[in-house]
C-alpha positions as CSV (number, residue, x, y, z in Angstrom):
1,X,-22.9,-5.7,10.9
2,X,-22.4,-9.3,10.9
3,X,-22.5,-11.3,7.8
4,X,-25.6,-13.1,7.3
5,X,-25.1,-17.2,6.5
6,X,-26.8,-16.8,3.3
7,X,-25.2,-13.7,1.8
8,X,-21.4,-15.7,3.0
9,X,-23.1,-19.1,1.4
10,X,-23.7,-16.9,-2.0
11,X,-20.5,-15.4,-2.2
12,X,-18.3,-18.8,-1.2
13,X,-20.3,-20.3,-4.7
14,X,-19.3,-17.4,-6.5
15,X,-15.7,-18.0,-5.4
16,X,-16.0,-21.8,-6.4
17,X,-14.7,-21.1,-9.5
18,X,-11.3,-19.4,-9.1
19,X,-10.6,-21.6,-6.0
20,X,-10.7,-24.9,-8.2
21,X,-8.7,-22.9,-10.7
22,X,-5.9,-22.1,-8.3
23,X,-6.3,-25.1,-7.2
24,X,-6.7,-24.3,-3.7
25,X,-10.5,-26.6,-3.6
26,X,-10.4,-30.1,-5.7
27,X,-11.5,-30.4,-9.2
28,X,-14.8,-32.6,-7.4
29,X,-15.6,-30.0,-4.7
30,X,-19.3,-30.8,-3.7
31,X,-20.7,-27.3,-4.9
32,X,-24.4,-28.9,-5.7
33,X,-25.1,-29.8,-1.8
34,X,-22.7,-27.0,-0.1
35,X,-25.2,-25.2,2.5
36,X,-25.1,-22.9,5.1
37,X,-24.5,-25.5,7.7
38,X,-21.1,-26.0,6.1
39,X,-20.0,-22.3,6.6
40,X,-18.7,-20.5,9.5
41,X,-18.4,-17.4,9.7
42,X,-16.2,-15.3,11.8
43,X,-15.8,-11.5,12.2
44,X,-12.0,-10.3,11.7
45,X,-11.8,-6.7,12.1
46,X,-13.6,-3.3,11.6
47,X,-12.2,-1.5,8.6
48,X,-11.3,2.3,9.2
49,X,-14.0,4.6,10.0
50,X,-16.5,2.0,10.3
51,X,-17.0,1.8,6.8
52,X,-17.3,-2.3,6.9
53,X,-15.5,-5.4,8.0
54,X,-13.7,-8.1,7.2
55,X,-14.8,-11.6,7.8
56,X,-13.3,-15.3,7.8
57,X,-14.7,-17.6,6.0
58,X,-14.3,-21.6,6.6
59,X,-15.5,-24.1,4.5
60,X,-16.2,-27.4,5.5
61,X,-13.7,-26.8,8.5
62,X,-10.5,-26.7,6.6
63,X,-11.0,-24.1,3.9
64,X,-11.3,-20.3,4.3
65,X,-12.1,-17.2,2.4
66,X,-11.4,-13.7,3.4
67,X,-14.2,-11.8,2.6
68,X,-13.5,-7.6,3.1
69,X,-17.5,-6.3,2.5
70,X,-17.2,-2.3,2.5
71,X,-19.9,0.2,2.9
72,X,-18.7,4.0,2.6
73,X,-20.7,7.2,4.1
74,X,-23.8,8.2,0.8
75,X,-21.8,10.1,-1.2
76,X,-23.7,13.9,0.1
77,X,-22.4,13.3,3.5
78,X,-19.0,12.0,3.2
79,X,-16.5,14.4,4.8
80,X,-13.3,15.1,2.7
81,X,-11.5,12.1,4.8
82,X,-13.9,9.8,4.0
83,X,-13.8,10.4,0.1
84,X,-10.2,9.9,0.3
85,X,-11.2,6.4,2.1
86,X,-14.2,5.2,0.0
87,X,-11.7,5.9,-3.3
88,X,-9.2,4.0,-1.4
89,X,-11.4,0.6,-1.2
90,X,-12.2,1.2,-5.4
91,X,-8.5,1.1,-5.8
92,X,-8.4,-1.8,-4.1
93,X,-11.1,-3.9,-5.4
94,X,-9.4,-2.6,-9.0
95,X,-6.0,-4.3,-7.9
96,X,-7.6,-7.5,-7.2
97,X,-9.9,-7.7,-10.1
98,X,-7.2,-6.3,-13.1
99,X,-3.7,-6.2,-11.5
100,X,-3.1,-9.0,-8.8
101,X,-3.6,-11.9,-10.8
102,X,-1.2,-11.0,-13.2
103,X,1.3,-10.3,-10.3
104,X,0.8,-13.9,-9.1
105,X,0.9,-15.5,-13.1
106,X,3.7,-13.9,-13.8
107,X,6.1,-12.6,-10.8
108,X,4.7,-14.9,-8.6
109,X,4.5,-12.0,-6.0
110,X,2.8,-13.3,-2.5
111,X,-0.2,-11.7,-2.2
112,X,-3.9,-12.9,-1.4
113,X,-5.1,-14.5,-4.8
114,X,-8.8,-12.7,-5.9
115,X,-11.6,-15.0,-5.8
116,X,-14.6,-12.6,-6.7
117,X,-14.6,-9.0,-6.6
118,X,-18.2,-7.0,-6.5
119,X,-18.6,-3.0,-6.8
120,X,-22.0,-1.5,-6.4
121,X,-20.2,1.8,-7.4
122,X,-20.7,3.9,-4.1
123,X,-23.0,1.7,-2.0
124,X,-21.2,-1.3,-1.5
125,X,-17.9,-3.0,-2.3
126,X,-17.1,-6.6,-1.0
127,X,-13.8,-8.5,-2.1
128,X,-13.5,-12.3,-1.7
129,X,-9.5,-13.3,-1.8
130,X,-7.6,-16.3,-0.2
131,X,-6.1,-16.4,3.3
132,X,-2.6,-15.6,3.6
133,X,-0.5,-17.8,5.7
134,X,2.0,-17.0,8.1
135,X,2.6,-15.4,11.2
136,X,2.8,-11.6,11.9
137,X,6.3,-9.7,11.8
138,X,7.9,-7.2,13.9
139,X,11.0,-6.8,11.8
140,X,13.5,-7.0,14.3
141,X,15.4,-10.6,12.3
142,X,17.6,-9.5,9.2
143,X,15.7,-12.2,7.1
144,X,12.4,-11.1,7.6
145,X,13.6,-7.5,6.3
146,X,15.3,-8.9,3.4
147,X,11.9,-10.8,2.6
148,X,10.0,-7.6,3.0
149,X,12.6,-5.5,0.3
150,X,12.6,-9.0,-1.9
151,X,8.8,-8.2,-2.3
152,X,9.4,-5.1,-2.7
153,X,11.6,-5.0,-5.5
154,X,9.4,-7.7,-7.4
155,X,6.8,-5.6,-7.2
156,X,8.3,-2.4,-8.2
157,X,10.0,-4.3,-11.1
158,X,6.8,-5.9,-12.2
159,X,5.5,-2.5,-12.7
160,X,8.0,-0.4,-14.0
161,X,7.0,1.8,-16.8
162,X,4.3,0.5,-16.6
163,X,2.6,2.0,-14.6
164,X,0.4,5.2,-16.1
165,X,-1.2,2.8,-18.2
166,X,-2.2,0.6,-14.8
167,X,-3.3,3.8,-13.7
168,X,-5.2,4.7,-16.8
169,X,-6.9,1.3,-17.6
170,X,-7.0,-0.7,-14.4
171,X,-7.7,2.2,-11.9
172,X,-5.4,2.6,-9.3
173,X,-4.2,5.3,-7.6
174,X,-3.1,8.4,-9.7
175,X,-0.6,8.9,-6.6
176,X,0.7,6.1,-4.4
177,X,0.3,6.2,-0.8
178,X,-1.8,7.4,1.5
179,X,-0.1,10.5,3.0
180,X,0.3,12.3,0.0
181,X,0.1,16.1,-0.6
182,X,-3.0,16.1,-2.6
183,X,-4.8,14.7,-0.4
184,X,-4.0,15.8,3.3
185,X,-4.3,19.6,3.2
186,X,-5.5,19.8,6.4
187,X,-2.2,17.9,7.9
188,X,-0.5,20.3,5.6
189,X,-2.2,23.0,7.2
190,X,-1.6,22.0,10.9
191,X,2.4,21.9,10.8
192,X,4.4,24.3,12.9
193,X,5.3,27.3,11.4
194,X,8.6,27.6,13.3
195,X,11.7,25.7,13.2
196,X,13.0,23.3,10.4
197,X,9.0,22.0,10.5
198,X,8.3,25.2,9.7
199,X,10.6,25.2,6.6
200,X,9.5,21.8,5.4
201,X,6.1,23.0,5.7
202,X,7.1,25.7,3.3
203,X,8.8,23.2,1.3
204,X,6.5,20.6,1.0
205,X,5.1,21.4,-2.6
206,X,8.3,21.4,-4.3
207,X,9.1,17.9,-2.5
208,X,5.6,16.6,-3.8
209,X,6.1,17.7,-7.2
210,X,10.1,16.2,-7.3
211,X,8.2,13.2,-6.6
212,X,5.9,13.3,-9.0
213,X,8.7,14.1,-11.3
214,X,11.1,11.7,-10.3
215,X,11.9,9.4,-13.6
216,X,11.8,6.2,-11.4
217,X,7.8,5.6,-11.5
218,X,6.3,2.6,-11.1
219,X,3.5,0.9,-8.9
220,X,4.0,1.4,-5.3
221,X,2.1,-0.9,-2.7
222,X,1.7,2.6,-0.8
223,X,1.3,1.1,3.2
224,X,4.3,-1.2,3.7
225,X,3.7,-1.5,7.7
226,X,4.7,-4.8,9.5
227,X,1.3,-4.6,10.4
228,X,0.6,-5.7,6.7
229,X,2.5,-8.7,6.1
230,X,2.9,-11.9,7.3
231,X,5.9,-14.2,7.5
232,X,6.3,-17.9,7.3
233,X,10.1,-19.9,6.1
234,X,11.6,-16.4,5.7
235,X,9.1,-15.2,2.8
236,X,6.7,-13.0,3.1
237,X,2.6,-12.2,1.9
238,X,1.3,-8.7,1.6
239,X,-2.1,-7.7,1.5
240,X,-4.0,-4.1,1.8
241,X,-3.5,-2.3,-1.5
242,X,-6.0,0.9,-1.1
243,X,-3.4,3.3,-1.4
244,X,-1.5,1.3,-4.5
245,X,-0.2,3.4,-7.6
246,X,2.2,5.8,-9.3
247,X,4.9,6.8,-7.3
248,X,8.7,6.9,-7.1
249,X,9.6,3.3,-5.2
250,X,11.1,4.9,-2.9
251,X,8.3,6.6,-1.4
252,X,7.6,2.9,0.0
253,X,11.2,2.3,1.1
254,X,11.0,5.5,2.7
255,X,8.0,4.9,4.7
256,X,8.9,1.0,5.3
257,X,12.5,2.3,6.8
258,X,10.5,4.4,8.7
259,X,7.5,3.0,10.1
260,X,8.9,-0.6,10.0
261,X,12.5,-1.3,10.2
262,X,13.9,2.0,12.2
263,X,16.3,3.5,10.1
264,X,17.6,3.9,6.5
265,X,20.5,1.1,6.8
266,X,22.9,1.3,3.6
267,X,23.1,-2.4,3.6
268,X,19.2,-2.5,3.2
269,X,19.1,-0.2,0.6
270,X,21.7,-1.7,-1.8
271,X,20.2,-5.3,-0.9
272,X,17.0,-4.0,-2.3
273,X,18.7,-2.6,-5.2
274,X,20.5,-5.8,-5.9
275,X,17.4,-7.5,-5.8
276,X,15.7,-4.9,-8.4
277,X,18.8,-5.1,-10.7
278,X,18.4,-8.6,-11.1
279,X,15.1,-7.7,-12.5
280,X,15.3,-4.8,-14.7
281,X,17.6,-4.4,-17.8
282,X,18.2,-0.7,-16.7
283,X,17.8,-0.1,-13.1
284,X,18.6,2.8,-11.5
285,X,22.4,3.6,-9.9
286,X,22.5,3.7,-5.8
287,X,23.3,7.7,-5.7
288,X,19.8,8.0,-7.6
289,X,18.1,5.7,-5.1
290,X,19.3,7.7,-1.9
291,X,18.7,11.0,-3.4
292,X,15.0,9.7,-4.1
293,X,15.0,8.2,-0.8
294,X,16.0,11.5,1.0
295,X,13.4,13.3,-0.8
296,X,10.9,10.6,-0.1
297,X,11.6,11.0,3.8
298,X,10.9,14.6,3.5
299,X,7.2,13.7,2.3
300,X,6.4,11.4,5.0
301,X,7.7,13.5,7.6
302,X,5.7,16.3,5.9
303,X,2.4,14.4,6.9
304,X,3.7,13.2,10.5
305,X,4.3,16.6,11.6
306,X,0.7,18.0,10.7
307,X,-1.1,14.5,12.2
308,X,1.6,13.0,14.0
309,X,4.9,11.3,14.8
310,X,5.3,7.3,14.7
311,X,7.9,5.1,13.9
312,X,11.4,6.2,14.1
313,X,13.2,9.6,14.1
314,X,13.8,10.6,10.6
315,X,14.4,14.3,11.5
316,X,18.0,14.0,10.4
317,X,17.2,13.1,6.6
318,X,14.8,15.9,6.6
319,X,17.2,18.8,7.5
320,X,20.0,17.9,5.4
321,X,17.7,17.8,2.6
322,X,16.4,21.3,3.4
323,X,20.0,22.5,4.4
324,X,21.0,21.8,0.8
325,X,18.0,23.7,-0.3
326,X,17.8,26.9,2.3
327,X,21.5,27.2,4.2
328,X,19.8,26.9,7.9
329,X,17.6,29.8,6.7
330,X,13.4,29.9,5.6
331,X,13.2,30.6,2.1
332,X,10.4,33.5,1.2
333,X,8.5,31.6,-0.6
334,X,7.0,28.0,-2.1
335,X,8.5,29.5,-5.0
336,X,12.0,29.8,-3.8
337,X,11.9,26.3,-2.7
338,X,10.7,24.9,-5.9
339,X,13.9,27.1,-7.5
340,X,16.0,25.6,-5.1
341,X,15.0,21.7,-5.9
342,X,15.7,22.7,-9.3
């Protein structure tokens, strides 16, 4: 459904505010005779499931908005995928109204800056945020990488111990990303029953709740895909923060090495740890970090094998974790393998 030139002409005056804050409109903007006229309005993408777009927004021909307007399923029809979506999009307009501008004060993390945020509870959600510049990433150039575990780190940093109270007052997710146990049964349901799949399957509860009880918590951005950032003078801006909140941060590593990068290069991991040391006054060691990490591949892999396999072949992590745990040999039990990570 396009967005009408009225409804995009209200919501750029709401913005008018915050944008002459940041500084990204003068201090003399013409708000009194801004019309429709001076709009255009261009669709960007559908969101996931149809559940709303996202539009482009130029002012005056040389200023945008990006304005993400979403409208989930009524609340007696949605299917168990689309309640894990529709909370996904709270969580987000959560982050840009209580968390992100803090982020950008203070860490000066790259990330779209939060013009005007509006939640109509379970009808309607629209976000109005600044345009990120740069151009799209395939991560195959060392420095982009780096920029990508830079961000990474700042963010974790930022949010370290921190984050149950993020959770708790600002309303993001209880459990970072978007592939974890609690919310794909079905996926869990749908692995093979055979092989070392079939042992991970049997494992997977007593990897979840490892994570969950890993000390390292903090905020995790929860979808760290290339297809999420964009690059300009080797730095890099992030946006899409549904699936943000408490997890280990190597649950984003894990994936980002994964989905992103190819493999889990030892160089990588200690530059990111180098770049999160600098930032903490007790960080973690690198043997914690990689045993984290391994245990953080297991997950993901845990949720490609019941919906699908993409990015590179982590396989190898996954059965030396569940060698150490089982010899070569299914356990009995969910029990036995929550003994075992003990």
């Amino acid at each position: 459904m396009p967005l009408s030139s009225s409804e995009a002409l209200r919501l750029v005056r709401e913005c008018i505010p915050k944008m002459i804050e940041n500084k990204h409109i003068p201090d003399d903007f013409d708000v009194i005779n801004l019309c429709e006229k001076d709009l255009k309005v261009k669709s960007v993408c559908r969101l996931w499931a149809g559940m709303g777009y996202i539009y482009d927004v130029k002012i005056r021909g040389d200023v945008h908005i990006i304005v993400k307007h979403i409208v989930p399923p009524p609340t007696h029809s949605r299917s168990f995928g689309d309640e894990r979506k529709a909370s996904s999009y709270l969580v987000e307009a959560n982050f840009y109204k209580h968390v992100a501008p803090l982020l950008i004060e203070q860490n000066q993390l790259s990330i779209p800056v939060p013009y005007h945020v509006e939640n109509d509870s379970d009808k309607s959600i629209t976000i109005c945020m600044s345009r990120l510049e740069g151009s799209p990433g395939y991560l195959s150039d060392e420095n982009q990488i780096q920029a990508a575990l830079k961000w990474m780190a700042t963010l974790h940093a930022a949010t370290w111990g921190k984050v149950d109270k993020l959770v708790e007052e600002k309303g993001l997710q209880p459990i970072g990303s978007y592939w974890h146990l609690d919310t794909r049964p079905s996926e869990h349901d749908s692995m093979p029953r055979r092989g070392w799949e079939g042992r991970l399957k049997r494992a997977a509860r007593a990897i979840d709740e490892r994570l969950k009880r890993d000390p390292m918590q903090t905020v995790i951005h929860g979808d760290l895909k290339d297809a999420n950032m964009l690059f300009s003078n080797n730095s890099v801006g992030i946006y899409d923060f549904q699936y943000c909140g408490r997890a280990p941060p190597t649950v984003d590593l894990a994936y980002f090495f994964c989905v992103a990068v190819g493999d889990a290069d030892d160089a990588y991991l200690e530059f990111y740890l180098d770049q999160l040391s600098s930032l903490l006054d007790s960080p973690p060691t690198l043997v914690q970090l990689k045993e984290s990490l391994a245990i953080a591949f297991c997950d993901f892999q845990r949720f490609m094998s019941g919906w699908g396999n993409w990015g590179s072949d982590i396989s190898h992590h996954v059965i030396k974790v569940l060698n150490r745990l089982d010899n070569g040999t299914i356990l009995p039990s969910e029990d036995a393998y929550r003994e075992a990570m003990l």
